[in-house]
C-alpha positions in Angstrom: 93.4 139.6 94.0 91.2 137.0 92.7 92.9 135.6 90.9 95.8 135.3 93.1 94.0 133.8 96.3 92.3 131.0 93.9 96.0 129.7 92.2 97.0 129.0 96.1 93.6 127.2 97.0 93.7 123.7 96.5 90.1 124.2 95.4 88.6 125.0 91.8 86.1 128.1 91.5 83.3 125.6 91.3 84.3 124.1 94.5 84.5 127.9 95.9 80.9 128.5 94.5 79.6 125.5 95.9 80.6 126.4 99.6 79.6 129.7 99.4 76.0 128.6 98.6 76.2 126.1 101.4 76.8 129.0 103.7 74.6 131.1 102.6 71.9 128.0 102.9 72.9 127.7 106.2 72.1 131.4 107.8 69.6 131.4 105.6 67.7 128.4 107.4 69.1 130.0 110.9 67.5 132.9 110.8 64.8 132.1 108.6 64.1 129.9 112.0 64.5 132.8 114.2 62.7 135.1 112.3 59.5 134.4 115.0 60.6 135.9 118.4 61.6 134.3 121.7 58.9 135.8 124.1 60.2 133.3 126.5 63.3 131.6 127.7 61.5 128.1 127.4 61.2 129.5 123.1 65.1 130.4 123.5 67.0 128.1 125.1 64.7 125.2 124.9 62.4 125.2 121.6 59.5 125.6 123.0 59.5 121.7 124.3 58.2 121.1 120.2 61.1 119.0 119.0 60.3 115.8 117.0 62.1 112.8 116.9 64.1 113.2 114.2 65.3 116.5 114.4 66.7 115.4 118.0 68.4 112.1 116.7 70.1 114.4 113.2 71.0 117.0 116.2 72.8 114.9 118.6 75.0 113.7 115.5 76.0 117.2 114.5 76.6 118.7 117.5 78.4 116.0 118.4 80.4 115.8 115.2 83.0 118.6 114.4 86.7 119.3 113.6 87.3 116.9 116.7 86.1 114.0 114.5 86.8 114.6 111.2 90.0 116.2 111.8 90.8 115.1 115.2 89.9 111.8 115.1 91.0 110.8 111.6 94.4 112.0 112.7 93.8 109.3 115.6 92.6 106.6 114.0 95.7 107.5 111.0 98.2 106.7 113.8 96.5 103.9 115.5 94.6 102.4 113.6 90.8 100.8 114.3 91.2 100.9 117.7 90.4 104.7 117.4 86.5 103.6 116.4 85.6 102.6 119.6 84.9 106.4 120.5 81.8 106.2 117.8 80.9 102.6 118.3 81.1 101.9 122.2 78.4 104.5 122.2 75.7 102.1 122.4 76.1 101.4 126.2 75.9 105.1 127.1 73.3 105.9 124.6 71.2 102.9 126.2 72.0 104.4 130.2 70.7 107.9 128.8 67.2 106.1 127.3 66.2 104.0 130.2 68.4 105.8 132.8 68.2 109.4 132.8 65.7 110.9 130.0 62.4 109.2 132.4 63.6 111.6 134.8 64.5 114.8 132.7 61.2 114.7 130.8 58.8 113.8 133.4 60.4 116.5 135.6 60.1 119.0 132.9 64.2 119.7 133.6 65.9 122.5 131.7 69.5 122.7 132.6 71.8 119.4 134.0 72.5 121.2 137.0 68.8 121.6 137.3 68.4 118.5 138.0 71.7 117.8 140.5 69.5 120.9 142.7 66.4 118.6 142.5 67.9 115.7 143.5 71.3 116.9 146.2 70.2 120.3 146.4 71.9 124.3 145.6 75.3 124.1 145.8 76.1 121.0 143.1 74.1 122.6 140.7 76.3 126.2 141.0 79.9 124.0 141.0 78.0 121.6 138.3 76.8 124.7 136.2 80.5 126.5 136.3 82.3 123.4 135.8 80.0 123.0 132.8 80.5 126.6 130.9 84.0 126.6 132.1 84.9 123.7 130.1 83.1 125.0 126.6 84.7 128.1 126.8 88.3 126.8 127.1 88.1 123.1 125.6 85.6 122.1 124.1 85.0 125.5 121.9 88.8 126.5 121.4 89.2 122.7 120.0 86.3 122.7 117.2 87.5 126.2 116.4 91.2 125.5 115.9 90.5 122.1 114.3 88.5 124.1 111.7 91.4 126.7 111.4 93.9 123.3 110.6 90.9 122.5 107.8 90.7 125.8 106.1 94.5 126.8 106.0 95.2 123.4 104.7 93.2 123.7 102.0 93.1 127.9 101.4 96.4 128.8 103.3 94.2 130.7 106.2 96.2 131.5 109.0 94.7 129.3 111.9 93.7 131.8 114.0 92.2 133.9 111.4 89.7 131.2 110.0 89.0 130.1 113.3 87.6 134.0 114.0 85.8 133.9 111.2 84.3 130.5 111.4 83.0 132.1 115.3 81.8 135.3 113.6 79.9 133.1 111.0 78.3 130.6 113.3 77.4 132.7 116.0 75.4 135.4 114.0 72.3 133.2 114.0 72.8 131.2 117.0 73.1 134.0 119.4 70.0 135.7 117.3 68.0 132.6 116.9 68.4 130.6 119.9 68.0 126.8 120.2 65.3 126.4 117.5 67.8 128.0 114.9 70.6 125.7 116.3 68.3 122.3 115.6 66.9 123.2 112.4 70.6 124.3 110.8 72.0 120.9 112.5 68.9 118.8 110.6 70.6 120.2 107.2 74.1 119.9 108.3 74.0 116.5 109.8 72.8 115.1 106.8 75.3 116.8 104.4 78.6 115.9 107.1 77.2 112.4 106.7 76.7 111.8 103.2 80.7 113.8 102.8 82.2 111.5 105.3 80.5 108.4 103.7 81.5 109.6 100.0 85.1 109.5 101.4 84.9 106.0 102.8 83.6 104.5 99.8 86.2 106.2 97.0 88.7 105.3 99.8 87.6 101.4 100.1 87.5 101.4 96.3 91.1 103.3 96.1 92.7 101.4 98.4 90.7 97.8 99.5 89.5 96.6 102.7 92.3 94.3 103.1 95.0 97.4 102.8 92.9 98.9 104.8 92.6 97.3 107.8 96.5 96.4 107.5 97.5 94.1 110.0 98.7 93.9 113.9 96.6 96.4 116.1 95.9 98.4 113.5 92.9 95.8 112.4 91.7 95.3 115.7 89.0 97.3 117.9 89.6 95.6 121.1 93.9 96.3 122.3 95.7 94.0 124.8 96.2 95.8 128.2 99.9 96.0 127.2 99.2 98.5 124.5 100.5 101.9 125.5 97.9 104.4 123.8 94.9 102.4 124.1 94.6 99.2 126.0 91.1 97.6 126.6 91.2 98.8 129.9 91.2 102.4 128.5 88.1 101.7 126.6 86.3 100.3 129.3 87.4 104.0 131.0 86.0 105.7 127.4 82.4 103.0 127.8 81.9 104.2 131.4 82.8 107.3 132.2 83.8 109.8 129.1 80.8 108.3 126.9 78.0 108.5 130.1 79.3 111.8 130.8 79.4 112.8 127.5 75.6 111.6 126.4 73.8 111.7 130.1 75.5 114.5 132.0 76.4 117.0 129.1 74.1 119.9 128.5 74.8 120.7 124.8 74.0 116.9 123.8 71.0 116.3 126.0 69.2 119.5 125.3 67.7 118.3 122.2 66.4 115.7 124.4 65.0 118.1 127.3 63.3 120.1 124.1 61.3 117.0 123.1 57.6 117.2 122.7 57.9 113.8 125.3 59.1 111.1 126.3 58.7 109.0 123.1 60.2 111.6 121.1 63.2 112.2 123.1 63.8 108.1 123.2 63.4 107.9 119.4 65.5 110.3 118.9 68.2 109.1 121.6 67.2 105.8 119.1 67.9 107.0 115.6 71.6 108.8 116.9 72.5 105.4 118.2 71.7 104.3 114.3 73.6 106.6 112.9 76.4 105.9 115.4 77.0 102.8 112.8 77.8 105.2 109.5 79.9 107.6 112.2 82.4 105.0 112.5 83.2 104.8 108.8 82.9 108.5 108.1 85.4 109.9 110.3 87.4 106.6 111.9 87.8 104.5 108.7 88.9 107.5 106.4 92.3 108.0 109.2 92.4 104.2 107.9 92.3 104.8 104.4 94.8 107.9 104.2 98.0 105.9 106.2 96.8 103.5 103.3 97.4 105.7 100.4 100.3 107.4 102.5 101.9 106.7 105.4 104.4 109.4 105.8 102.3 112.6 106.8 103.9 115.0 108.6 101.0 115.8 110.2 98.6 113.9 110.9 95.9 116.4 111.6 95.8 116.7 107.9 94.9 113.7 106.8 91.4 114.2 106.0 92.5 117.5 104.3 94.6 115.0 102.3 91.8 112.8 101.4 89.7 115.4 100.3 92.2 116.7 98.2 93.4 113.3 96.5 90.5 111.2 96.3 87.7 113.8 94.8 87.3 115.3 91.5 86.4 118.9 91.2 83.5 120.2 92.4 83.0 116.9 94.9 86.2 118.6 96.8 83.7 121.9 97.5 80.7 119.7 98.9 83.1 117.6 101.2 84.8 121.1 102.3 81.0 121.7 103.1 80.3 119.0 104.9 83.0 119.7 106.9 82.1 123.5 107.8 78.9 122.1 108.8 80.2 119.8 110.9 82.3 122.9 113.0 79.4 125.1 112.3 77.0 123.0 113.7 79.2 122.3 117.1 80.1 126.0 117.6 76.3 126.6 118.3 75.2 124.0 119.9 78.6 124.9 122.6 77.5 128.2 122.6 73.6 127.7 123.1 73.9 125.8 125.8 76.5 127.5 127.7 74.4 130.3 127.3 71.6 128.5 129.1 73.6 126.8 131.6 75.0 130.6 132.4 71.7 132.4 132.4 69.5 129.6 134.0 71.5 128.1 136.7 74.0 131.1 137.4 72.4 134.4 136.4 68.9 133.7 137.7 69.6 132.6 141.0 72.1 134.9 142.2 70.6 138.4 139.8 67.5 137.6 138.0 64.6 136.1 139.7 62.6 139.1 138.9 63.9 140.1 135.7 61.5 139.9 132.5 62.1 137.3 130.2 63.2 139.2 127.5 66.0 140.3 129.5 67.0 136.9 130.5 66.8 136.2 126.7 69.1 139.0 126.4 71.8 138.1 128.9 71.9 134.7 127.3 72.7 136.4 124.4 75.9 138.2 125.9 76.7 135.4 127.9 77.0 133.4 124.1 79.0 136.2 122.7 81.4 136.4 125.8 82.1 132.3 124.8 82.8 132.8 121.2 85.9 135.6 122.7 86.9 133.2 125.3 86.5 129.7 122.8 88.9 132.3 119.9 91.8 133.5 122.5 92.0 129.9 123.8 92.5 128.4 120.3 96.5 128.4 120.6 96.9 126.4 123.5 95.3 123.1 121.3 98.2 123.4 119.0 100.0 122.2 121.9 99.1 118.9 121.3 100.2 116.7 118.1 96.7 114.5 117.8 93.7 117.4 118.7 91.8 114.4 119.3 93.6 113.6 122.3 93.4 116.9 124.0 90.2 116.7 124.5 89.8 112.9 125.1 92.5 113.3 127.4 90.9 116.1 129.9 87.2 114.5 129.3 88.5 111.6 130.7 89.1 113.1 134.0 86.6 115.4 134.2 83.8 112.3 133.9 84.6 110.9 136.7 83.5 113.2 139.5 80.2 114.4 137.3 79.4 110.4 136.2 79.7 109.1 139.9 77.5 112.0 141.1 74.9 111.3 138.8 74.7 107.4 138.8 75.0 107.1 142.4 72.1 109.9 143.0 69.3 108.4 141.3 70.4 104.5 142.3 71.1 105.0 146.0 68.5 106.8 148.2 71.0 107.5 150.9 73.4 109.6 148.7 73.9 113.3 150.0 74.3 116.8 149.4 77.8 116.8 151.1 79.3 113.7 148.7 78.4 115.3 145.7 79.5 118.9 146.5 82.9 117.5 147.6 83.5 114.7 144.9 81.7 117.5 142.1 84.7 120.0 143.4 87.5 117.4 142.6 87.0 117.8 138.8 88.4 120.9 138.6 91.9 120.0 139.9 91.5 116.8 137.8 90.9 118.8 135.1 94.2 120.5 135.2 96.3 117.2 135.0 96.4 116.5 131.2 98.0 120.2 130.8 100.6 119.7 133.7 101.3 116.0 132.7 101.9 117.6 129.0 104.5 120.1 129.8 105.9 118.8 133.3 105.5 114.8 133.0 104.7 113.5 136.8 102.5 110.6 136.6 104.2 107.2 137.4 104.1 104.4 134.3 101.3 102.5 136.2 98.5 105.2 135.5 101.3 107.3 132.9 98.0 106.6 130.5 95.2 109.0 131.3 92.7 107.1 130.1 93.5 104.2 132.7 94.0 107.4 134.8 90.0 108.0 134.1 89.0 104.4 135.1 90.8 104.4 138.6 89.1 108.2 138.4 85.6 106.9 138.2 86.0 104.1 140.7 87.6 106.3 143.2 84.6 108.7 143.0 81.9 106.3 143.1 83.6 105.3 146.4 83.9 108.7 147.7 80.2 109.6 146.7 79.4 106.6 149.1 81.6 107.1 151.6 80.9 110.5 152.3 77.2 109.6 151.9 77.9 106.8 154.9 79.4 109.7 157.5 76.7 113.0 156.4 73.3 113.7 157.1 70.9 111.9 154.4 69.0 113.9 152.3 65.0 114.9 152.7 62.4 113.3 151.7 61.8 115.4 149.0 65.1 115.4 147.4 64.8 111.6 146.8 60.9 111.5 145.9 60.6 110.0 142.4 64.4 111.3 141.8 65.5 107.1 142.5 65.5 105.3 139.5 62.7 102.1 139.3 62.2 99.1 137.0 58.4 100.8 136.3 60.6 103.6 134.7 61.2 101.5 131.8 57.4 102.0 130.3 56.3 105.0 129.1 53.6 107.4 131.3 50.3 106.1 132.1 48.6 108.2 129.5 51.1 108.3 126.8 49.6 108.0 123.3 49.7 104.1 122.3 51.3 104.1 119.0 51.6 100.7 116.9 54.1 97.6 117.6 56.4 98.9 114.7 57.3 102.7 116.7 58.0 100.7 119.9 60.9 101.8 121.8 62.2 98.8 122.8 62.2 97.0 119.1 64.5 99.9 117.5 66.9 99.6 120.7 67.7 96.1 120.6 68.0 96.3 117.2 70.3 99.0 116.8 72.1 97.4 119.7 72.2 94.0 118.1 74.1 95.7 115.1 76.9 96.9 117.6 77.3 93.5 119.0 78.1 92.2 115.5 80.1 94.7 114.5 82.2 94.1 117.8 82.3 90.2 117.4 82.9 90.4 113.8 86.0 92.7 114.3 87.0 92.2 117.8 
C-alpha cells in the first residue's frame, strides 16, 4: 500500500518525512499553547490583550496568506502577468489608514469584535447586519476558497481527490484552533509565517536564476504594474477600486486580520506590528506574484493555471527541498483556516450569541459555544468547497465578491469616524446593500447581465464605493443625527496621530513614524521603478 501510494506522489519519502514532521511541529506548538486554560473569553478569543509586536506583524502575513495566494494568485499573475502584484504591494495605503486611522480607536476603546465598534459608534442594529455579514462570508467564501485551493495543492502533487484533502486539511487545522483559541492561532502563524516565506522566496530565486529577470518580466502588460484603462481584466481604474475599497476593507474592517491588532498589549505594539506586515508586504510580492511570472516563463502552455505553483515546486527543487516548500505551503492553508475560524467564532459568540442568549451565561460556556460555533464553520467552509471550482482563476472568485462587498462596510466605516453627522439609519441601510451585492459575481458568472461599461467588477467595486459613500451622506442629511455619546471621541482628530499621554517613551530608533515612512518609501520605489 506503501509502496503504491509513494510511486504516484510526485514527492520522494524524504520529502514525505519532512512534512510529516512539520505537522506534527505544528499541533505540537498549538496545543502546547493551549495547554493553559481559557478562564475567560478575553484569554480565548482575544489573547489575553498580551500580544507583542512581532507576533502581530508574522500573524497578519499568514493569516492573510493561503492557497488564495500561492495557488490563487500565482495562477493570476501566470495569466496576466505583474499587474497581478498590485494585490500585495498597493497594501501600503490601507495598511497606513488602519495605523493612523482606525487602530487609535480600537485600542484605546478596548474593542473586541468590528461590529463592536459599528454599536459604539451608529448603534445595535449595524453591528448585528455587520456581524452576520461578517461570519456569513467565512463560512461560504473565504473558508471554502483556502480549503479547495489546498485540495488543488495536495491532489496535484499526491493525487488526493479535492474534496477529500480539503476535509482533512479542516480536520487537521481545526483540532487545535477550536481547542486552543486565539493564543494557539498566533503562536502556530509565528512558525508558519516564517516557513511560507522563506518557501516562496526559495522559489523566486531558483526561478530568477532558471529563467532571468529579463524572461521574466517578458514584455507588453505583462512587465508592467500600472494597466491602461483599456485593459479588460485589470485597468488602473480597477486598482484604484482594489487601493480603496477591497484593501481598507480587507486590513481595517475585517475581523480575522485586525484581531491580532485588538489583542495587542497597546497601542505601540499593535502599530509596530501593523509596521513590520507592511515590511514584509515587499518579499509577499515576489513569493507568491513573481513565481506565476516565472512558471509562464519556463512554460506557457498550462492547462491549468491553478497549478502552476504545483509546477514550480515540482520542476525547480531537488528532493527533499520539494517536502519543505509542500510545507510551507500547508502552513500557509493551515494558518488561514484558523485564523477564519477563530474569528468567526468570536464575531458569532460576542456580537450575535451574547446579546440575543448569553448575557448571563458563564464564561466558560461562552468559551464553549465559540467552540461549536468554529466547528459548525469548518462543515459549512467543506460542503461549500465545490462551488469555487466554478471559477477558472480561484484568485478571482474571491477578489471578484470582495470587491463588492467593500463597498457598503468601507463607506460605513470611513464616513463614521470622519463626519460627526453620520447616522444610525445610513449605515443600517447602505450595511444591508452588501448582501445583494454580494450575490452579483455568482449571477454575472452563470447568467452574464452587466452592461460592457461596468462588465468588470472590479470597476463595478469603484462606482460601488462611491455610490455608498454618497448614500451614507445622503441618508445621514434626511435622518435624525446621532447622540452625543455615539460621536464622543468615536471622530477621528489630528491629536490621534501621537501615542496616549502616558505611553512608555521608548528611543528615536522604535518610533512609529520612522519605520512607516520608511517602509512606505520602499513602495514608492518599487512603484516608480516598475510602473
Amino acid at each position: 500500500m506503501l509502496s503504491e501510494l509513494l510511486s504516484s506522489v510526485r514527492l520522494g519519502l524524504l520529502d514525505c518525512i519532512i512534512l510529516l514532521a512539520y505537522l506534527v511541529v505544528v499541533a505540537a506548538i498549538g496545543f502546547y499553547v493551549a495547554r493553559r486554560e481559557k478562564k475567560t473569553t478575553e484569554e480565548y478569543f482575544l489573547a489575553g490583550f498580551n500580544l507583542p509586536w512581532y507576533a502581530i506583524g508574522l500573524s497578519m502575513v499568514a493569516a492573510s496568506i493561503s492557497t488564495e495566494q500561492f495557488i490563487g494568485e500565482v495562477g493570476y499573475a501566470y495569466t496576466f502577468g505583474l499587474a497581478v502584484a498590485n494585490w500585495e504591494w498597493l497594501n501600503f495605503i490601507a495598511l497606513s489608514v488602519l495605523i493612523w486611522i482606525f487602530i487609535p480607536f480600537y485600542i484605546r476603546g478596548k474593542v473586541t469584535t468590528m461590529p463592536e465598534f459599528l454599536e459604539r459608534r451608529y448603534g445595535r442594529t449595524p453591528r448585528t447586519i455587520f456581524a452576520w455579514l461578517t461570519v456569513v462570508s467565512y463560512m461560504i467564501v473565504n473558508l471554502p476558497l483556502v480549503l479547495y485551493g489546498g485540495g488543488v495543492a495536495l491532489n496535484y502533487i499526491f493525487g488526493t481527490p479535492i474534496f477529500i484533502a480539503a476535509v482533512l486539511l479542516a480536520l487537521l487545522t481545526g483540532a487545535y484552533t477550536v481547542y486552543g483559541g486565539l493564543s494557539s492561532v498566533v503562536w502556530t502563524d509565528v512558525f508558519q509565517c516564517v516557513l511560507l516565506l522563506m518557501g516562496g522566496l526559495l522559489i523566486f530565486f531558483l526561478g530568477l536564476h532558471h529563467v532571468g529577470w529579463d524572461q521574466i518580466r517578458s514584455s507588453g502588460d505583462r512587465a508592467h504594474l500600472i494597466l491602461p484603462a483599456a485593459n479588460p481584466e485589470l485597468p488602473w481604474t480597477a486598482m484604484v477600486a482594489v487601493a480603496l475599497s477591497t484593501n481598507i476593507w480587507y486590513f481595517c474592517t475585517n475581523q480575522y486580520i485586525n484581531q491580532r491588532c485588538l489583542a495587542a498589549r497597546d497601542e505601540w505594539h499593535a502599530k509596530m506590528g501593523v509596521v513590520l506586515c507592511g515590511f514584509l508586504g515587499v518579499l509577499l510580492g515576489l513569493s507568491v506574484a513573481i513565481p506565476g511570472m516565472i512558471a509562464h516563463a519556463i512554460e506557457p502552455h498550462l492547462k491549468d493555471p491553478n497549478q502552476a505553483y504545483p509546477f514550480l515546486v515540482t520542476t525547480l527543487l531537488p528532493p527533499a527541498l520539494r517536502g519543505i516548500i509542500l510545507a510551507a505551503l500547508v502552513s500557509a492553508i493551515m494558518s488561514t483556516i484558523s485564523a477564519l475560524v477563530n474569528s468567526t467564532a468570536t464575531v458569532f459568540t460576542i456580537d450575535v450569541f451574547r446579546p440575543l442568549f448569553g448575557r448571563n451565561m458563564s464564561e466558560a460556556r461562552l468559551i464553549n459555544v465559540g467552540r461549536w460555533c468554529g466547528t459548525i464553520t469548518l462543515v459549512v467552509g467543506v460542503v461549500c468547497v465545490p462551488v469555487v471550482g466554478r471559477w477558472q482563476h480561484i484568485f478571482k472568485y474571491c477578489q471578484e465578491i470582495w470587491v463588492l462587498l467593500a463597498g457598503p462596510t468601507v463607506a460605513v466605516f470611513l464616513v463614521g469616524v470622519f463626519w460627526r453627522r453620520a447616522s444610525n439609519t445610513a449605515a443600517t441601510v447602505t450595511l444591508l446593500l452588501s448582501f445583494p451585492l454580494t450575490a452579483v459575481p455568482f449571477v454575472q458568472k452563470f447568467h452574464p447581465f452587466l452592461p460592457t461599461a461596468i462588465k468588470n467588477i472590479y470597476v463595478l467595486g469603484l462606482l460601488v464605493l462611491g455610490l455608498c459613500i454618497g448614500l451614507v451622506i445622503g441618508i445621514s442629511m434626511f435622518t435624525a443625527p446621532p447622540p452625543a455619546e455615539k460621536t464622543y471621541g468615536l471622530r477621528w482628530k489630528p491629536a490621534m496621530l501621537r501615542l496616549p499621554v502616558g505611553t512608555l517613551k521608548r528611543p528615536w530608533y522604535k518610533s512609529v513614524v520612522l519605520w512607516w515612512a520608511i517602509f512606505v518609501g520602499m513602495f514608492v520605489a518599487i512603484y516608480a521603478w516598475l510602473w
